[in-house]
C-alpha positions in Angstrom: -13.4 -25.5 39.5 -14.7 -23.0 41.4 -17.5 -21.8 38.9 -18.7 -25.2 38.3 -18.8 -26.2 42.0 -20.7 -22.6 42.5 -23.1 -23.9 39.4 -23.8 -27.7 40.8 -24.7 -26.4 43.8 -26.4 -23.6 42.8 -28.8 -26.2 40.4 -29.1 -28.3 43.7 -30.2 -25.7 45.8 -27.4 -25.3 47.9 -25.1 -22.8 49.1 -21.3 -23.3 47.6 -19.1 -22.0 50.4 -15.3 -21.4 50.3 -12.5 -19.2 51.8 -12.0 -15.6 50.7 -8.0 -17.0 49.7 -9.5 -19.8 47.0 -11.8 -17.1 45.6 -9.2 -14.5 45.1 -6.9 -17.2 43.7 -10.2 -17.5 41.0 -10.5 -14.5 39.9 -7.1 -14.2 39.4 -6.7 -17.3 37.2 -10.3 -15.9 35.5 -8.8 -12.8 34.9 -5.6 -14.8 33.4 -8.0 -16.4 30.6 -9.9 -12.8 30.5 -10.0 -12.4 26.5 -9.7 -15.7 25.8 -12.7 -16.9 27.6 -15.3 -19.2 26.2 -18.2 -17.4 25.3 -20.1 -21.0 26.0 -19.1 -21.6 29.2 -19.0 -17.8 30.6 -21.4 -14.9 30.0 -20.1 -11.2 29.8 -18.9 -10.0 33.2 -21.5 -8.6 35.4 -21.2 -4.5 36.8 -20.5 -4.9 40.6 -19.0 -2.3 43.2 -15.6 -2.9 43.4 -16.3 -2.9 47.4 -18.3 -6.1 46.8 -17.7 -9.2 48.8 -15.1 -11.4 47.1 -17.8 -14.1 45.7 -19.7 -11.6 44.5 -16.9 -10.3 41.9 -15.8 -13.2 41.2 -19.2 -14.5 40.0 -19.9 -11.3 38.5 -17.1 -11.8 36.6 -17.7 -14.9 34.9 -21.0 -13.3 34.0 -22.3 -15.3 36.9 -25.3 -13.9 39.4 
């Protein structure tokens, strides 16, 4: 849910804002699909430092920028 709320608000102009906690839960569950994503719905994961702010890896990894 956190992806698609990212993406509406992201077509909409806006900024999607959420606690550091709910995007570390995220990746966590993303990482739990990890091989088994859909191709469709997710593009390859993104290069980011690994010192990156949270949202910034866990868009990175969904292939999100």
């Amino acid at each position: 849910m956190l992806a698609h709320s990212w993406d509406v608000a992201s077509i909409g102009g806006r900024t999607f804002r959420c606690g550091d906690e709910q995007r570390a839960a995220g990746l966590v569950a993303a990482r739990l699909v990890g091989p088994r994503r859909d191709p469709q719905q997710y593009g390859p994961e993104l290069v980011v430092d690994p010192d990156a702010p949270l949202e910034r890896r866990f868009l990175a990894y969904l292939g999100r920028a």
